[in-house]
C-alpha positions, 0 to 999 in steps of 0.5 A: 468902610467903618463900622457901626461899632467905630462910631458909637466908640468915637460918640461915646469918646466925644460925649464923655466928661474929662475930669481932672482930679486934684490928689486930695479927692482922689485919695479921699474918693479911694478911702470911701471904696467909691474910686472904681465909680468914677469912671462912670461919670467921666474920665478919671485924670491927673496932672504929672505932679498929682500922679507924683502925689499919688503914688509917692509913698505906695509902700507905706500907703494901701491908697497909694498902691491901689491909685498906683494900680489903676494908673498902671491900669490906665484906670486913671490917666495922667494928662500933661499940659500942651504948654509948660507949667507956670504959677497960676495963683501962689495960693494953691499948692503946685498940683492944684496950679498944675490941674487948674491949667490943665482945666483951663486948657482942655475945658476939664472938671477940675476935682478938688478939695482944696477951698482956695483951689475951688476958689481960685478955679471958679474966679478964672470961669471952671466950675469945680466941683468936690467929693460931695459933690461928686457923691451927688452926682453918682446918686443922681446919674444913678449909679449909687442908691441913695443908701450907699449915697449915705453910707459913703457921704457918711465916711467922707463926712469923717475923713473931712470932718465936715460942718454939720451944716454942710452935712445937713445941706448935702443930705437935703439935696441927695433926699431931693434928688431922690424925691425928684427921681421917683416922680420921674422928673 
């Protein structure tokens, strides 16, 4: 007999969102401190050439160490392709192909930063979302209050040097969202 606790393990596993971060978010979500919130959203996963990415010079970056930690950790997960590597679009780097494939392949989030990236993912039918957006996310699932929400966009803001435009549209739609939270709807 299997018991109630088996179940809601295999229900959770089921209902859990698969993310595939590109290194470039992942590493700008680490800089913010807001890395450890990730799992809360979904799984946290890599391809086998952004784990490389990641952790190819820990000892010169602190990032790195703690990227490699947690993949050590099985905080983040490396996830291979059920089939080889080919080039999806020369417009991206190898660790973007490699995520977008992997996207595709297991109906993942891809997590990227990288414009043709999100591009290139959204015209073969992903929705990709970026570190605003994962921000966004955080804020309106709860696990962050809108001050933290601040304090982070405004970090991401810096490392990204984001337009102000896209500065004003993101903070308009977390003050939405709050707005849209305390009427309870």
């Amino acid at each position: 007999m299997i018991s109630l606790s088996i179940y809601a393990s295999i229900a959770i596993l089921i209902l859990m969102k698969i993310f595939i971060y590109d290194a470039c978010s992942l590493i700008y979500l680490t800089k913010i401190n807001v890395k450890e919130k990730l799992v809360q959203l979904g799984s946290v996963n890599v391809s086998p050439i952004v784990k490389s990415e990641l952790i190819s010079e820990k000892e010169k970056y602190s990032d790195a160490k703690v990227l490699k930690e947690n993949l050590d950790k099985k905080i983040i997960e490396e996830m291979k392709l059920e089939r080889g590597m080919s080039i999806f679009s020369k417009d991206v780097g190898k660790g973007e192909n490699e995520s977008i494939q992997l996207c595709l392949q297991i109906d993942a989030t891809l997590v990227t930063d990288d414009h043709h990236a999100v591009n290139i993912a959204s015209n073969a039918g992903l929705k990709p979302k970026t570190s605003e957006i994962i921000l966004i996310d955080l804020l309106k699932e709860g696990i962050i209050s809108y001050e933290d929400f601040k304090n982070y966009f405004r970090e991401l803001a810096q490392i990204k040097v984001l337009k102000p435009e896209i500065v004003l549209f993101f903070t308009d739609t977390a003050m939405e969202i709050v707005k849209n939270n305390s009427k309870g709807g």
